[in-house]
Phi, psi and omega in degrees: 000274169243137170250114172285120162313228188268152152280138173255348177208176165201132189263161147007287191234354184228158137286130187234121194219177211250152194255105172309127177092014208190061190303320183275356159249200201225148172242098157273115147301099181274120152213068173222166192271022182232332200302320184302346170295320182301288191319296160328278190316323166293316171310280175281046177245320202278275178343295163281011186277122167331150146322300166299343180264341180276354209251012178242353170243136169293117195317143193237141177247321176188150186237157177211177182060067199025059183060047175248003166211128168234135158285133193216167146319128160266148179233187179265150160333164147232195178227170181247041155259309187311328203267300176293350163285306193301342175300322142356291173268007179292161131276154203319303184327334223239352190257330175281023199270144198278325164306003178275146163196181200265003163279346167304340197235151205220152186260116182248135193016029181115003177244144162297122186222153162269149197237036190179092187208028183300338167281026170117146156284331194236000000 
């Protein structure tokens, strides 16, 4: 199915590693016994999201297992000087999240997007 790499993050409830042989994506791993809901949940956050609500979010390509593995885009670090300028120009869902800090958010094609984004869009 998947070979999972180096880890690049690790969360609450998921792990995050690099997907071998898929250099532009991402693997979130759940492990906790709930984790699989953050993934469900990012998923269909990504999945109903408006054009303009997509262009803030890092694209998720596919989940398996009931949200025990979601596949994403990968982006790059960011700083938390890039994540407060890009805030600047957010829109409110994205600037009032209670969850921000700059490790949520990753530089995706010359842009700040969020890569962490299971609690809602709005």
């Amino acid at each position: 199915m998947f070979k999972a790499g180096h880890v690049l993050g690790v969360g609450k409830s998921r792990v995050v590693f690099e997907l071998q042989g898929l250099p532009d994506f991402v693997i979130k791993i759940a492990h906790r016994t709930n984790a699989g809901e953050q993934n469900r949940d990012e998923w269909a956050n990504w999945k109903t999201a408006s054009e303009d609500e997509k262009k803030w979010l890092c694209p998720c390509k596919a989940i398996y297992d009931n949200g025990i593995y979601l596949v994403q885009r990968r982006g790059e670090p960011v700083t938390k000087a890039q994540v407060a300028q890009a805030l600047k120009r957010a829109p409110c869902w994205v600037k009032n999240r209670d969850d921000i800090k700059h490790q949520n958010f990753v530089m995706l094609d010359g842009r700040v997007v969020l890569c962490d984004y299971e609690k809602g869009k709005k």
